[in-house]
C-alpha positions as CSV (number, residue, x, y, z in Angstrom):
1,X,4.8,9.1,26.5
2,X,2.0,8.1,28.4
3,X,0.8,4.3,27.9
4,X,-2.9,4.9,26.9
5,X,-2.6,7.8,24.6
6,X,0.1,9.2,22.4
7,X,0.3,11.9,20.1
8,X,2.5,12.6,17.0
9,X,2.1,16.2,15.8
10,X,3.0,17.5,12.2
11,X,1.0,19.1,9.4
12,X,-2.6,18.6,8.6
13,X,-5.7,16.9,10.0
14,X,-5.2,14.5,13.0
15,X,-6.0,11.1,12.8
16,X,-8.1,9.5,15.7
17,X,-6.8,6.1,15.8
18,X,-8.7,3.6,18.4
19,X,-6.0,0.5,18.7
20,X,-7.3,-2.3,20.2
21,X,-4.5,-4.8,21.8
22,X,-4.4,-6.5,24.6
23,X,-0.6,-7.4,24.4
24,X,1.3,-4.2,25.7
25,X,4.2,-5.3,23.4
26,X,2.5,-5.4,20.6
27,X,0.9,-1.9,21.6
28,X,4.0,-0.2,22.1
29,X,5.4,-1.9,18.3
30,X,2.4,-0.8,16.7
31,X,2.9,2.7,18.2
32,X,6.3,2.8,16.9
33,X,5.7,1.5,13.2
34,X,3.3,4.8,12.9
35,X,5.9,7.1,14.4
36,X,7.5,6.1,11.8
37,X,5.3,7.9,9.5
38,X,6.5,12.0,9.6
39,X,3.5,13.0,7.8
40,X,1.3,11.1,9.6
41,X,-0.5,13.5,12.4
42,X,-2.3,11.1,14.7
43,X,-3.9,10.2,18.3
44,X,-4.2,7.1,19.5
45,X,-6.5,5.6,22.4
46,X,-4.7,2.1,23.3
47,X,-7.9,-0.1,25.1
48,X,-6.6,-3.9,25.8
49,X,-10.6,-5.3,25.9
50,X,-13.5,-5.3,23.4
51,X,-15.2,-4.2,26.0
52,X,-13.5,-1.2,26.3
53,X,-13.4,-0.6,22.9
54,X,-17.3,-0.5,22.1
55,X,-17.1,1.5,25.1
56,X,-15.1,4.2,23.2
57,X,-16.4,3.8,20.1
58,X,-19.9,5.1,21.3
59,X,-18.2,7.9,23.3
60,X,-15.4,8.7,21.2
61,X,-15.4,9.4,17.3
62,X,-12.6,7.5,15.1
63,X,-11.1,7.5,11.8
64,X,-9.5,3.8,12.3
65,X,-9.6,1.0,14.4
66,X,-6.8,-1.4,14.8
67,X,-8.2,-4.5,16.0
68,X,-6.5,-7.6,17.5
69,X,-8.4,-10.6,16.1
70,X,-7.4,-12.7,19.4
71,X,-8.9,-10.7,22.7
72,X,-9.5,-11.3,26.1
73,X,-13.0,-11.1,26.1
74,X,-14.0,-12.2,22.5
75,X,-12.8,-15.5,20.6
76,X,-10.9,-15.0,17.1
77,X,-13.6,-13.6,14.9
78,X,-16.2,-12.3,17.5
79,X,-14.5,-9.0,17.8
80,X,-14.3,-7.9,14.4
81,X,-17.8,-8.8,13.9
82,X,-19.1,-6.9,17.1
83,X,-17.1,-3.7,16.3
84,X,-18.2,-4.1,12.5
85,X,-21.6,-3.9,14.2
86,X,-21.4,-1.3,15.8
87,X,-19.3,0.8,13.9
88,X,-20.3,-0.5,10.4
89,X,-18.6,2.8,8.3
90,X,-15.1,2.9,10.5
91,X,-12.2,1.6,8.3
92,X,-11.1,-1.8,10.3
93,X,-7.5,-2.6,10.2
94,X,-7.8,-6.5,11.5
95,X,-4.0,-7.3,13.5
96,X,-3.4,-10.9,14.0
97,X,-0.8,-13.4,15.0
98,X,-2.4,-15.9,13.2
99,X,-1.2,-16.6,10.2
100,X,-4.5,-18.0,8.3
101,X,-5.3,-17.2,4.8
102,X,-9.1,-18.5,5.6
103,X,-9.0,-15.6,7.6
104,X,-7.5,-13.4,5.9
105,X,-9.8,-13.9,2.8
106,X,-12.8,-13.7,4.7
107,X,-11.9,-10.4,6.4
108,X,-11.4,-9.2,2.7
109,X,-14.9,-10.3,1.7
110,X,-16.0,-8.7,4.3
111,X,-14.9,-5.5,3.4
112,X,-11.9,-4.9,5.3
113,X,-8.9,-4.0,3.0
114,X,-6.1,-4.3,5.2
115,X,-4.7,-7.2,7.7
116,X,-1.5,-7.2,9.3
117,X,0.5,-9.7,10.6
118,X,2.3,-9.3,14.0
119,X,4.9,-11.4,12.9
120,X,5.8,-9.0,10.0
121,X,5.1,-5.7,11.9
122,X,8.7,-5.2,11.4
123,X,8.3,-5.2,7.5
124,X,6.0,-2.3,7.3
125,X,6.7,1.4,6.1
């Protein structure tokens, strides 16, 4: 499987999925959870950088982000907000380590309906 994009094939539409994760662990669990899925037809473009991701996300169209809260190049909050920004209509799926319900309820008033925890990546079907 290459390391940068993967692609799961079964019936019906595919789902361009832009992940955004610097921590290739984290990447490859991610990956895994939604291989998990055998309905789920889907291709994902891994980028480790905000950077890189507004990059793609104005050359590249996407159904869903999954977005790392804690980047490289952007503090805690600053890269939900700039992708938000730029992409205000893309479904945001915020991915965090942190374990903050501040957090979480302000990405919920904010409009984004799902956060997962990386500590509980393991729990989810």
């Amino acid at each position: 499987m290459n390391t940068e994009k993967a692609m799961h094939e079964v019936e019906g539409e595919v789902v361009e999925v832009l992940l955004v994760e610097d921590n290739p662990g984290d990447a490859r669990l991610i990956r895994e959870k939604l291989l998990e899925v055998p309905s789920f037809k889907h291709h994902v473009t891994h980028v480790g950088r905000l950077s890189e991701a507004r990059h793609q996300l104005a050359s590249a169209r996407f159904d869903v982000a999954l977005l790392d809260l804690v980047l490289p190049d952007k503090p805690r909050m600053g890269s939900l907000i700039e992708i938000y920004d730029q992409s205000a209509r893309l479904p945001i799926v915020v991915l965090t380590g942190l374990d903050d319900e501040t957090l979480a309820t302000w990405t919920l008033e904010e409009g984004h309906r799902t956060i997962w925890l990386k500590t509980k990546l393991t729990d989810i079907h």
